[in-house]
SERO-4910 file (N, C-alpha, C, O; in steps of 0.05 Angstrom, whole numbers):
BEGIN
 pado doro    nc1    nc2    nc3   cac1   cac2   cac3    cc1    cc2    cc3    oc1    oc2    oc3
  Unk    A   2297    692   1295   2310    718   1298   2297    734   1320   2273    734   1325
  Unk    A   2316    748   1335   2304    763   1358   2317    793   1352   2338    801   1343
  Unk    A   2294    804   1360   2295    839   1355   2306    846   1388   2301    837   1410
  Unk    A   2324    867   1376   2323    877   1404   2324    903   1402   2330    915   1382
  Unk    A   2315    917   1432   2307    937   1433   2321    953   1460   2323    943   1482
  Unk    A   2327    971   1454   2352    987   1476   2332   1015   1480   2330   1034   1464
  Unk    A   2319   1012   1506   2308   1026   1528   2318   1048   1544   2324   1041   1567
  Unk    A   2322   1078   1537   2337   1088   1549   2320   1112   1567   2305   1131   1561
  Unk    A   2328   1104   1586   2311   1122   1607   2320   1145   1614   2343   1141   1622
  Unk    A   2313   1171   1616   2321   1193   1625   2307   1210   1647   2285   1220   1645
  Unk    A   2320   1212   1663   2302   1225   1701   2316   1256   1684   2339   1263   1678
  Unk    A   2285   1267   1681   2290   1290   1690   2273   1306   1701   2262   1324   1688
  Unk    A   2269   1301   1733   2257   1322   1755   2274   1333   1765   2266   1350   1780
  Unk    A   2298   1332   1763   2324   1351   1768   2309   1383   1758   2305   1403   1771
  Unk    A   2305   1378   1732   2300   1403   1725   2275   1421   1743   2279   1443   1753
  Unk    A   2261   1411   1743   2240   1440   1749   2249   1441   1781   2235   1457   1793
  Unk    A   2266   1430   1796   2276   1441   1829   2298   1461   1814   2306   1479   1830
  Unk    A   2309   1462   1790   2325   1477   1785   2312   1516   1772   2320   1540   1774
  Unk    A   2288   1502   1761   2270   1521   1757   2249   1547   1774   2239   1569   1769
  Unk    A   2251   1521   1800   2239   1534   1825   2251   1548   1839   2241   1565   1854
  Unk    A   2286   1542   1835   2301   1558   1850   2306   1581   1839   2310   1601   1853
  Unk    A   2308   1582   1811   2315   1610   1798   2295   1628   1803   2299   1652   1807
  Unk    A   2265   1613   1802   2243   1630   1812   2236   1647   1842   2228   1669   1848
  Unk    A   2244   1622   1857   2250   1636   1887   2272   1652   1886   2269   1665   1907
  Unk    A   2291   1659   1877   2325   1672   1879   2299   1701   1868   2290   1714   1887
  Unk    A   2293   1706   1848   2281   1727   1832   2267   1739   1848   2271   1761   1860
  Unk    A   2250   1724   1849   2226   1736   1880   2242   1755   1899   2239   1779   1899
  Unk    A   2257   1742   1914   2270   1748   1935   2280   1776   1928   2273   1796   1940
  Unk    A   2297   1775   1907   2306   1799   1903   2288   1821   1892   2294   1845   1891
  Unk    A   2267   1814   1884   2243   1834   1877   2235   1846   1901   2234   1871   1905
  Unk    A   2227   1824   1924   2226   1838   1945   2237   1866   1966   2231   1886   1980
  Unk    A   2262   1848   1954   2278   1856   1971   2292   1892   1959   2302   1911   1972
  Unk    A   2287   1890   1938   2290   1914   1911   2266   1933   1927   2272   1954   1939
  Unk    A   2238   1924   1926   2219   1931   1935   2217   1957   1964   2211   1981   1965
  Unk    A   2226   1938   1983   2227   1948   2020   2247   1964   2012   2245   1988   2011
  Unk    A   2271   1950   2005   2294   1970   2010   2298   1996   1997   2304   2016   2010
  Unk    A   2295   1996   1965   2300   2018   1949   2272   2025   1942   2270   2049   1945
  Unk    A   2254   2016   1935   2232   2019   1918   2216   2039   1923   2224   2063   1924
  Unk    A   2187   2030   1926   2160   2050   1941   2157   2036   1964   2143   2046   1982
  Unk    A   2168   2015   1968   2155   2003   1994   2169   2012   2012   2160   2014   2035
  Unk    A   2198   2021   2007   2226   2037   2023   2200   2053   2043   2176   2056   2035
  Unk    A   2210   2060   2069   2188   2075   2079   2211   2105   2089   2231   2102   2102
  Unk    A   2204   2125   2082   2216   2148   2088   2199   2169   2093   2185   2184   2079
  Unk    A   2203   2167   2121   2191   2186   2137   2207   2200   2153   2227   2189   2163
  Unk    A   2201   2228   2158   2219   2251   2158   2202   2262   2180   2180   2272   2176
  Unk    A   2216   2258   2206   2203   2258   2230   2215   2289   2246   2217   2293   2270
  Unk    A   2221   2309   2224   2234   2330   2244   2222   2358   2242   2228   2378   2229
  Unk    A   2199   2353   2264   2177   2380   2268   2198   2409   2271   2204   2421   2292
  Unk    A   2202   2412   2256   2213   2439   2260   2190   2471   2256   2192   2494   2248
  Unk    A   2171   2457   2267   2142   2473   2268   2146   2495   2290   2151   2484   2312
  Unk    A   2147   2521   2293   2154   2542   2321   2133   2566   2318   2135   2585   2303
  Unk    A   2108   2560   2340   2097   2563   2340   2100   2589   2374   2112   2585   2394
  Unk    A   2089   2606   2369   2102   2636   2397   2069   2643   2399   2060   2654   2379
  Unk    A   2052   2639   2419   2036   2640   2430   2035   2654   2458   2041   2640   2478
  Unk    A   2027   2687   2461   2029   2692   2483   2001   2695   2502   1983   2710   2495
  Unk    A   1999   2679   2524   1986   2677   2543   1988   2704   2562   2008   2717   2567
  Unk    A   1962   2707   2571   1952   2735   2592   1965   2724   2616   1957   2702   2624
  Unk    A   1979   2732   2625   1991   2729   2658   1968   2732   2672   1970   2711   2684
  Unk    A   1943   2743   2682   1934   2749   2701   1902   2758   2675   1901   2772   2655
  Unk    A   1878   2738   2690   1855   2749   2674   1840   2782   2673   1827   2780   2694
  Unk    A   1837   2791   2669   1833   2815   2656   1796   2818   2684   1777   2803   2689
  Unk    A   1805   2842   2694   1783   2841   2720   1758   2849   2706   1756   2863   2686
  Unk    A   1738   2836   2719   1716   2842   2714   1702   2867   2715   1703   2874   2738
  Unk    A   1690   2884   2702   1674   2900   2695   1660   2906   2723   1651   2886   2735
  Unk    A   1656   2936   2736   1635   2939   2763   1610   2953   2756   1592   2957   2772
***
């Protein structure tokens, strides 16, 4: 009598390139959440509206005789 025996092989490294991608996709958008909307957003408000009236002596003031 012979036994037999049914070998069934299953590939699965499919999975974790599927794993890696969901991880990279996440990232990305964290980043990207980050620069664009977040704290990393950079907003700087570049409008000196500083007015500053400084009057200068036309002519120096004569010396003392």
């Amino acid at each position: 009598m012979t036994d037999r025996n049914t070998v069934v092989v299953k590939d699965s490294g499919g999975n974790s390139g599927v794993i890696l991608g969901i991880l990279a996709i996440i990232i990305v958008l964290a980043l990207g959440w980050y620069f664009v909307m977040g704290p990393g957003a950079s907003r700087t408000n570049n409008s000196n509206d500083t007015n500053i009236n400084v009057t200068l002596p036309s002519a120096p003031a004569p010396a003392p005789s």
